[in-house]
N, C-alpha and C positions, 0 to 999 in steps of 0.2 A: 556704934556711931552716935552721936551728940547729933540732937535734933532741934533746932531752934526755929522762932516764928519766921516766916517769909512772905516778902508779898511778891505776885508777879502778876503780867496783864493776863486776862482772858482769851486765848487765842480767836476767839469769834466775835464778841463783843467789845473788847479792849478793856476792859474793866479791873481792874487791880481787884485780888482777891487775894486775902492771907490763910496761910496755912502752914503748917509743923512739917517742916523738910529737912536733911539731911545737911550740915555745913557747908560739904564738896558741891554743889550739886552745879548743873550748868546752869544756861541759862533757857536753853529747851524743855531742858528735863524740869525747868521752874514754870515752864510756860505749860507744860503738860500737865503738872499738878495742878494749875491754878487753871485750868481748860476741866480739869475731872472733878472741880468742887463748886466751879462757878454754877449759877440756876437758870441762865441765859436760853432761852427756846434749843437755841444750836447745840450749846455747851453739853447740856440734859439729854437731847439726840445721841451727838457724840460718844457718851459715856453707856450709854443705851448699846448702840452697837458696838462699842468693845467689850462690852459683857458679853453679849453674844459673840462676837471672836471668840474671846477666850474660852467660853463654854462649849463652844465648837471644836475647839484645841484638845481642851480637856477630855470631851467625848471620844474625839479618835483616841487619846490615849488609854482610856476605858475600854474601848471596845476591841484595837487594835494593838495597842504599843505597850509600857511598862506598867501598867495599873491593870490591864486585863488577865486572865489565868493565864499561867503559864502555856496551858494545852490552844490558847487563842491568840497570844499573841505573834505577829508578821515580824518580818524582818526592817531593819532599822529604815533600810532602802527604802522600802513600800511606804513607811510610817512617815518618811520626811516628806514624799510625792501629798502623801495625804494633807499632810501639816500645809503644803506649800498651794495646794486644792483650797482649802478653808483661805487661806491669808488673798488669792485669788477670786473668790467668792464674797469675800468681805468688801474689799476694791472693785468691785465692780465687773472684773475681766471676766469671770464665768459664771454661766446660770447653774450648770449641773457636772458632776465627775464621777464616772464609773468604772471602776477598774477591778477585772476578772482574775481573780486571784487563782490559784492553783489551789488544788482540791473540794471543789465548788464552792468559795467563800468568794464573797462579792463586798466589794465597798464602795459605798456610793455616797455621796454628797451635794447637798442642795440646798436652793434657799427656797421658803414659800411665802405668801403671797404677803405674811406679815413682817417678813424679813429675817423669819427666823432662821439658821441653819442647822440645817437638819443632817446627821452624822447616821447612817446607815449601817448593819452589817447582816448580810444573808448567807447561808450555809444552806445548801442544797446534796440530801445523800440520793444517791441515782445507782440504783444496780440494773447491770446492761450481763447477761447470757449470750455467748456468740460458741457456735457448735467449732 
């Protein structure tokens, strides 16, 4: 794809910022770019926590989904609940998610006090003798 200058506003501040964008692109997807370069207090914020999304995304997939050992990673089900935990965490809707996986692995997710989210995983081995 052919990449030429573009300018679009700042979605916080309104401020026209130019940057190297794609031809096709929309006019959101101009506004998203020109929102992730802007230096605006909000803008800076903004880009701040989609780092942390993504890094959070990233994590469950490290720990849980296609980038983990074979012998670790859940099933695709679990791993979207997860993915879908974080995008929920991000927005505001949940403080914390914990879901008891089958053969004591646990996954839990949260944010703390700096905003960071925090991407979990516990394995618990438990031998139990019953006559």
């Amino acid at each position: 794809m052919k990449k030429i200058m573009q300018t679009a506003p700042c979605r916080f501040c309104g401020q026209m910022v130019q940057f190297e964008g794609e031809v096709d692109l929309t006019d959101p997807q101009k506004e998203e770019l020109a929102t992730m370069t802007c230096t605006c207090d909000r803008a800076v914020e903004y880009q701040k926590e989609k780092q942390r999304k993504e890094k959070a995304l990233k994590n469950v997939s490290v720990l849980f989904g296609e980038d983990a050992a074979p012998e670790k990673r859940i099933g695709e089900g679990i791993v979207n609940i997860l993915r879908a935990a974080v995008e929920e965490i991000y927005s505001g809707g949940l403080a914390k998610v914990t879901l008891n996986l089958r053969g004591g692995v646990k996954a839990s997710i949260s944010q703390n006090s700096k905003g960071e989210i925090n991407v979990e995983r516990t394995e618990t081995k438990k031998q139990k003798l019953t006559e």
